[in-house]
C-alpha positions in Angstrom: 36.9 22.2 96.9 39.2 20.7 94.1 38.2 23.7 91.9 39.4 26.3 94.8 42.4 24.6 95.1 43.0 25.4 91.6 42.0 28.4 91.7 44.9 29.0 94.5 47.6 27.5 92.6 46.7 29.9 89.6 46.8 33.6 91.6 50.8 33.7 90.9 51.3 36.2 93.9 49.0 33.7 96.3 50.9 30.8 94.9 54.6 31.8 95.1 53.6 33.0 98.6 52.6 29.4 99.5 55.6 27.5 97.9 57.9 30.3 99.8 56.1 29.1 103.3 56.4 25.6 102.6 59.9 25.5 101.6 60.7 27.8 105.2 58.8 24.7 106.8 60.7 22.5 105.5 64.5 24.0 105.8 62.6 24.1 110.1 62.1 20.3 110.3 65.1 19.4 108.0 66.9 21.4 111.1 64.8 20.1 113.8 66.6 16.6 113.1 70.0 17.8 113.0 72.0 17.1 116.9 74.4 18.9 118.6 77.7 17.5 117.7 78.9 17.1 121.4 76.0 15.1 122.3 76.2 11.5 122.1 72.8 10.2 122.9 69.1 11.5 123.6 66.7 12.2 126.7 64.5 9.2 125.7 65.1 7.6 128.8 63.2 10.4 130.4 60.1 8.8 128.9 57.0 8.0 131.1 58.4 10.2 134.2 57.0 13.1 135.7 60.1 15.5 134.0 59.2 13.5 130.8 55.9 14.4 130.4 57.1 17.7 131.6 59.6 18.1 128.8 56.6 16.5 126.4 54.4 19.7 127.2 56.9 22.1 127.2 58.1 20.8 123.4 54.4 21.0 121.9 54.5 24.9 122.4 57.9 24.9 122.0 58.2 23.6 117.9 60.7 21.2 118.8 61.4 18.2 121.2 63.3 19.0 124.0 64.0 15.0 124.5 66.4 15.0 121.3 69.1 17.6 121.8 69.3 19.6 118.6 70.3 22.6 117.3 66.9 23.7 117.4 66.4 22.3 120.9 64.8 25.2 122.8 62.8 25.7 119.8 60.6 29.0 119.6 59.8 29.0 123.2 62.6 32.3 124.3 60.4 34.4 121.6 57.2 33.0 122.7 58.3 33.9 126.6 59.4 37.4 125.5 56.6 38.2 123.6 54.3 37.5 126.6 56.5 39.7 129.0 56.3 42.6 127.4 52.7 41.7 126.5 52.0 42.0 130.3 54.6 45.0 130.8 52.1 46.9 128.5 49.6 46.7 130.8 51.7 47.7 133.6 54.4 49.7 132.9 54.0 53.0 131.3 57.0 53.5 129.1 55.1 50.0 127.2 52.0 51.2 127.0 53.1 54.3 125.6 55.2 52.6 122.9 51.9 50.7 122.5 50.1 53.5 121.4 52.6 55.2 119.1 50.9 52.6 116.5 53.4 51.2 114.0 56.8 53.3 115.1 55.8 51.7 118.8 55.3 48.1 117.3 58.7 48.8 115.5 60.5 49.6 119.4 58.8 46.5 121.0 59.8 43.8 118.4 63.1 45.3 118.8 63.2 44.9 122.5 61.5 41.3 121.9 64.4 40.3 120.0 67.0 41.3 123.1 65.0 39.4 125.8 65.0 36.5 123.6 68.5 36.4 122.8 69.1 37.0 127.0 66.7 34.0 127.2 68.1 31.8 124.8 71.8 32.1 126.6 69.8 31.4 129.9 68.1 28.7 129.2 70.4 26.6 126.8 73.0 26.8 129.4 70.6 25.8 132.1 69.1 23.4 130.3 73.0 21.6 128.8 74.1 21.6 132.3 71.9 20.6 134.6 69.3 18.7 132.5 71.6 16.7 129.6 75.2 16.7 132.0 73.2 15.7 134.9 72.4 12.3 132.9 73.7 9.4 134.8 74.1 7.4 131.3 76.7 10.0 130.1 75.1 11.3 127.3 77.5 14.0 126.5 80.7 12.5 124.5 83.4 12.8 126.8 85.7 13.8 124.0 83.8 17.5 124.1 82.2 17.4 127.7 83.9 16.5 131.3 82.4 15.4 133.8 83.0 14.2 137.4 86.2 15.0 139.4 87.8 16.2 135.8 88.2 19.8 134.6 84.9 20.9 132.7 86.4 22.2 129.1 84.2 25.4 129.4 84.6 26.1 125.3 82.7 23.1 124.2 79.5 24.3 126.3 79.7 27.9 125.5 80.0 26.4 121.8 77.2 24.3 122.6 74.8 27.3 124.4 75.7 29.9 121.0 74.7 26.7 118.7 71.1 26.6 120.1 70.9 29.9 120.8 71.5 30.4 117.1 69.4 28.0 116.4 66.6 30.0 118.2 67.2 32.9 116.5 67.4 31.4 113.1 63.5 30.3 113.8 62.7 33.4 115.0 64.0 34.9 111.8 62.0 32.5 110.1 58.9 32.9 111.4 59.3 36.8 110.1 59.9 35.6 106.8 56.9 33.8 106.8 55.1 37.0 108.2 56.7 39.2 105.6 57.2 37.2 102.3 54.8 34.4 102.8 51.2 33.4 104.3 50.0 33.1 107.9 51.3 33.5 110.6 55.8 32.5 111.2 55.6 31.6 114.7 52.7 29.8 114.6 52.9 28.2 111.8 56.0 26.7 113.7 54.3 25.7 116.4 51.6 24.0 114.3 54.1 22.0 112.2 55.9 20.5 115.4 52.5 19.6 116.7 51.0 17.9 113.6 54.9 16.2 112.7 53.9 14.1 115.5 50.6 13.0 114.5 51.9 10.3 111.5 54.2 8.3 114.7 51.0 8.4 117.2 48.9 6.8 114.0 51.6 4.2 113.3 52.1 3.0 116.9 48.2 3.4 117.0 47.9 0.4 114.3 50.4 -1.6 115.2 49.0 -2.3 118.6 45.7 -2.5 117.3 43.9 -6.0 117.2 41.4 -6.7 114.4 38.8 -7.9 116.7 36.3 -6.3 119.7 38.6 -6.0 122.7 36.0 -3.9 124.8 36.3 -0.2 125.9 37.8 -0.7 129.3 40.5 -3.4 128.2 44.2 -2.4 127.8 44.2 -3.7 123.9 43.5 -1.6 120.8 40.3 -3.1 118.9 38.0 -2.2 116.3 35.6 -0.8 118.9 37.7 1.2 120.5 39.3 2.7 116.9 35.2 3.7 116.0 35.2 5.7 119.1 38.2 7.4 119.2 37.6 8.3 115.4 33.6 9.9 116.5 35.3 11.5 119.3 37.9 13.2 117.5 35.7 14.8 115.2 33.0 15.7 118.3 36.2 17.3 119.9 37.6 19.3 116.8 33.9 20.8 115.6 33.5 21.9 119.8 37.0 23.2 119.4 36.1 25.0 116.0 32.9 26.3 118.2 34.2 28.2 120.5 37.0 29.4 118.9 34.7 31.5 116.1 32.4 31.7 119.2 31.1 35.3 119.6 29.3 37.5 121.5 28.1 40.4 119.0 27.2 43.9 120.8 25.3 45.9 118.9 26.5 49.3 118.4 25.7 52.4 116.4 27.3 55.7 115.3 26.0 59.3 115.4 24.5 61.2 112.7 25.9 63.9 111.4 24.1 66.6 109.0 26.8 68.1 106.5 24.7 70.4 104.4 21.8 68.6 103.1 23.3 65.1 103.6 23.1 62.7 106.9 26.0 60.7 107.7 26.0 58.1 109.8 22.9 56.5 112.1 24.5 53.3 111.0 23.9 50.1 113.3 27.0 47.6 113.8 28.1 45.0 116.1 31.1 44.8 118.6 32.4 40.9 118.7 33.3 40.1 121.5 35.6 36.1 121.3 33.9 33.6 123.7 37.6 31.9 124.2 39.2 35.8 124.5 42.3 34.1 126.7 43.3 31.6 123.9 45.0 28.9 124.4 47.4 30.5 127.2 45.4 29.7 130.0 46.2 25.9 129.6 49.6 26.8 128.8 50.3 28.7 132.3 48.2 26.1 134.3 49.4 22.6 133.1 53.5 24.5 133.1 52.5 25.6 137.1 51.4 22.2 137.5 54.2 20.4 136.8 57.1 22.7 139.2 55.5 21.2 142.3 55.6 17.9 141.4 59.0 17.9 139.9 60.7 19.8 143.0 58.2 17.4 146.0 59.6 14.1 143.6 63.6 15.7 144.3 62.4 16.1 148.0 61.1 12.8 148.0 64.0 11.5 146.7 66.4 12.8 149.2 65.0 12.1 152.0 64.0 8.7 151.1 67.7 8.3 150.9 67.8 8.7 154.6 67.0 6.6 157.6 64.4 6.7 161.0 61.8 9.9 160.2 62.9 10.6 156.7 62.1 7.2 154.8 58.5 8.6 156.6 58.7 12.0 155.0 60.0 10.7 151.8 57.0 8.5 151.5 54.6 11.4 152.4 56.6 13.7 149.7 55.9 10.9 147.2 52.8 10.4 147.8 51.9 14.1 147.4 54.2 14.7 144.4 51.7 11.7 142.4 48.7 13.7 143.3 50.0 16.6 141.8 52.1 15.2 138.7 49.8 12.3 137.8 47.4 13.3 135.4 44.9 10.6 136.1 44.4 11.8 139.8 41.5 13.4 140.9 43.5 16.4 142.7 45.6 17.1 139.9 42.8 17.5 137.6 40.5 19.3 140.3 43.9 21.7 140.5 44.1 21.8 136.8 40.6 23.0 136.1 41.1 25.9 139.1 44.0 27.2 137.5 42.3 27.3 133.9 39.6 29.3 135.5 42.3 31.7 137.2 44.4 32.2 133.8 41.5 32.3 131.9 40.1 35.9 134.0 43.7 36.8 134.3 44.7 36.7 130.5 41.3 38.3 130.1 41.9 41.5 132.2 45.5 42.0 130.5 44.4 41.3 126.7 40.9 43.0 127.5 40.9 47.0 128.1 37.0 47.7 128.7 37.9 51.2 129.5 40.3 51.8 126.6 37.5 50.1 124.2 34.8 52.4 125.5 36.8 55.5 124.9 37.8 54.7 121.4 34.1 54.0 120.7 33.2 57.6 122.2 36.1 59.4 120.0 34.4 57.2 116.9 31.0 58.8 117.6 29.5 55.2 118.3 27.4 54.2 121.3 26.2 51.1 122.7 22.0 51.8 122.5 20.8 51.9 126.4 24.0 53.1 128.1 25.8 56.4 128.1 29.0 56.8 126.6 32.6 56.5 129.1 32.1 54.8 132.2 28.6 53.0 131.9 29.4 51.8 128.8 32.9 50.2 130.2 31.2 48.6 133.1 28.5 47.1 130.9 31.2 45.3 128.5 33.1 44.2 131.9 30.2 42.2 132.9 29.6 41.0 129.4 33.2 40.0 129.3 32.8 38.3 132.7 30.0 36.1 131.9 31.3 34.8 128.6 34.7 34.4 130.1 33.1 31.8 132.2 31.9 29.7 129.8 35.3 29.8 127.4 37.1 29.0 131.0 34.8 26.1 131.2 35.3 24.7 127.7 38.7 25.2 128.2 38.8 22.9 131.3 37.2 20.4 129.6 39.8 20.5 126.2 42.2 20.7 128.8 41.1 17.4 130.5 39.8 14.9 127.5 43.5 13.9 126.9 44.0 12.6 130.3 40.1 10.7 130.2 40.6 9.2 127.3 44.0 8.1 127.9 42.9 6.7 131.6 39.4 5.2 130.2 40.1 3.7 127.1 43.7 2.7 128.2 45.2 4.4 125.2 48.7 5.7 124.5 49.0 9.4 126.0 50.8 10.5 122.5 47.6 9.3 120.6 45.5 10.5 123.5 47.2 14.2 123.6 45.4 14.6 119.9 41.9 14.6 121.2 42.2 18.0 123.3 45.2 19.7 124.9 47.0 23.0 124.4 47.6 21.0 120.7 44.5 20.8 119.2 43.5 24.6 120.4 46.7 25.8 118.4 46.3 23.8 115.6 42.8 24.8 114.7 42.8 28.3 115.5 46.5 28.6 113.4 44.5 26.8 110.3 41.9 29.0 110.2 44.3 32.1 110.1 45.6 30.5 107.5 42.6 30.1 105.7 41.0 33.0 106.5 44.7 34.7 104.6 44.1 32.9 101.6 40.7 33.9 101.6 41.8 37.7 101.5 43.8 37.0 98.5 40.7 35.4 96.8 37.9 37.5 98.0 40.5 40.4 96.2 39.9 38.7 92.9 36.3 38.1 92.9 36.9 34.9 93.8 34.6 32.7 96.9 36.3 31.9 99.8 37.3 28.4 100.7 34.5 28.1 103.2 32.0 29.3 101.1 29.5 27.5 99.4 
């Protein structure tokens, strides 16, 4: 492995690519520190309630932390949320799928249009989020010498200032990301995505250490021991090889092209394979149903709220509201993890149908001259990779569920901290694993170029 590594840092193209990337990571979380010069404090206190784990979910896809108001605060979600619109308006709307189809030129249109949304997006939600998320703070976070509040006049140029500073600061990630794409290796956005999430992992190991107690504590007891540490450790590594699993997980269908006689010569006849991904719907499906999740809970705990604020019948609704907004925002219920799982099955068949063209895939095998042996070209042949689909579907939706769910077991079982918990499943394990092997799989490219072995091969 040493001896590969060496091998990298000698390709001068694959190694100025890497130092490039790095350096683009680094100017991101040099940024990702830097606040808002009208803010005076953070969200921290949000911590431990149902909007805090709300705004803790949002961040890990989001390549920032939406707790600590920064110039980067919305992070790379506005791109992330275009992209997926006009993902879906490709398999809805014509004028998309045509652009879809008009290969690179089409491409070309569609990031352009990306880029507007998210610009539209970013202005949205930073003002949305500055004045009814950080203003509405009841500790006055925002410095009174830039922000307003209460019966006094709002000074609107400090908070347009303020939206154009993180919507900048959105865009300037964007741009990033397609500098990574274009001048460096892997992936920009997700590469992002993954440094957010793994930034967090050397915190989660240092509060994991100094709670621990050099001693056997038992697995059920609220105290970190030595027994607990050899578990979580065997687990982690159980979770990230099932997690590696299904995500090179494939279902091969074997195809083979027609022969054609040119002369004295037969081309053709040969005998391939279709993959189909076990986990087609990627990591999306956990990302649609633990986000869906988390509006009911936060809008029945402001009902709640209000009417507990009442008198006579409403302290009674109030404590039904409450009651209902736990089941549905506390991870460690039974309903909200029953509700979970559902939705993962619902996204997981929805993503599938919008990512997955059966009919589309069958045609362009036809106009290839290949053929699935046993069924006839066009319509049999779509209907037979629909059911294939469907079947495997099931069983990604299933794994998914149970990625999706580890976090919250081990974090109710073993009584450990959710931020050391969230590392043994989640949306951020699934993006962090399928991001590095891109990555790898890149460098690979540039070695297999050179005669070199891969870094996975032996």
């Amino acid at each position: 492995m040493f001896e590969k590594l060496r091998i990298i840092f000698t390709i001068p193209e694959l190694r100025q690519k890497i130092f490039l990337t790095m350096f683009l990571l680094l100017v991101y979380r040099i940024g990702y520190h830097v606040r808002l010069p009208m803010i005076r404090s953070d969200l921290a206190g949000t911590s431990g309630s149902d909007f805090g784990t709300f705004l803790e979910k949002v961040s890990v896809l989001s390549a920032t932390d939406l707790r600590t108001v920064t110039i980067f605060g919305l992070g790379i979600m506005p791109y992330i949320s275009a992209s997926i619109i006009f993902q879906l308006l490709g398999s809805v709307w014509p004028p998309i799928e045509a652009l879809r189809k008009e290969g690179e030129v089409g491409r070309k249109k569609i990031n352009e249009y990306t880029r507007y949304l998210t610009v539209a997006l970013c202005l949205i939600q930073s003002w949305v989020f500055l004045r009814f998320v950080v203003m509405a703070g009841g500790e006055r976070q925002i410095a009174e010498e830039f922000f307003a509040t209460g019966t006094e006049t709002l000074h609107w140029g400090w908070q347009i200032t303020a939206v154009l500073i993180m919507t900048t600061g959105t865009i300037f990630l964007m741009w990033l990301g397609e500098q990574i794409d274009e001048y460096g290796i892997g992936n920009g956005i997700s590469l992002l995505i993954m440094a957010g999430i793994l930034a967090q992992m050397p915190k989660a190991m240092v509060d994991l250490a100094a709670n621990m107690k050099p001693e056997l504590v038992g697995l059920t007891s609220g105290d970190m021991g030595i027994d607990k540490l050899i578990i979580l450790s065997i687990l982690f590594v159980v979770v990230v090889a099932g997690v590696v699993f299904i995500t090179l997980g494939q279902r091969r269908i074997p195809t083979q092209s027609a022969k054609h006689v040119r002369g004295r010569r037969v081309y053709g006849g040969t005998k391939q394979y279709l993959p189909l991904r076990l986990n087609q719907a990627g990591v999306m499906p956990i990302i649609f149903a633990s986000s869906l999740l988390m509006i009911p809970s936060l809008l029945l705990g402001s009902l709640a709220g209000w009417a507990a604020s009442g008198t006579g019948g409403w302290l009674t609704v109030g404590d039904a509201l409450s009651r209902l907004s736990d089941m549905l925002g506390n991870g460690a219920a039974l309903t909200y993890n029953i509700c979970y799982i559902m939705l993962i099955f619902f996204f997981c068949y929805f993503w599938t149908s919008v990512s997955f063209n059966p009919k589309e895939i069958s045609e362009n095998l036809r106009d290839s001259g290949t053929f699935i042996p046993g069924y006839r070209p066009g319509k049999q042949t779509a209907n037979y990779l629909e059911k294939v689909m469907s079947r495997i579907t099931y069983v990604g939706a299933a794994f998914l569920a149970l990625v999706a769910i580890t976090p919250t077991i081990v974090a109710e079982w073993m009584g450990v901290d959710f931020s050391v918990a969230s590392f043994y499943g989640g949306t951020g394990i699934l993006i962090a694993v399928s991001v590095a092997f891109d990555l790898i799989q890149k460098i690979d490219n540039h070695l297999l170029m050179r005669n070199y072995k891969g870094l996975l091969e032996q």
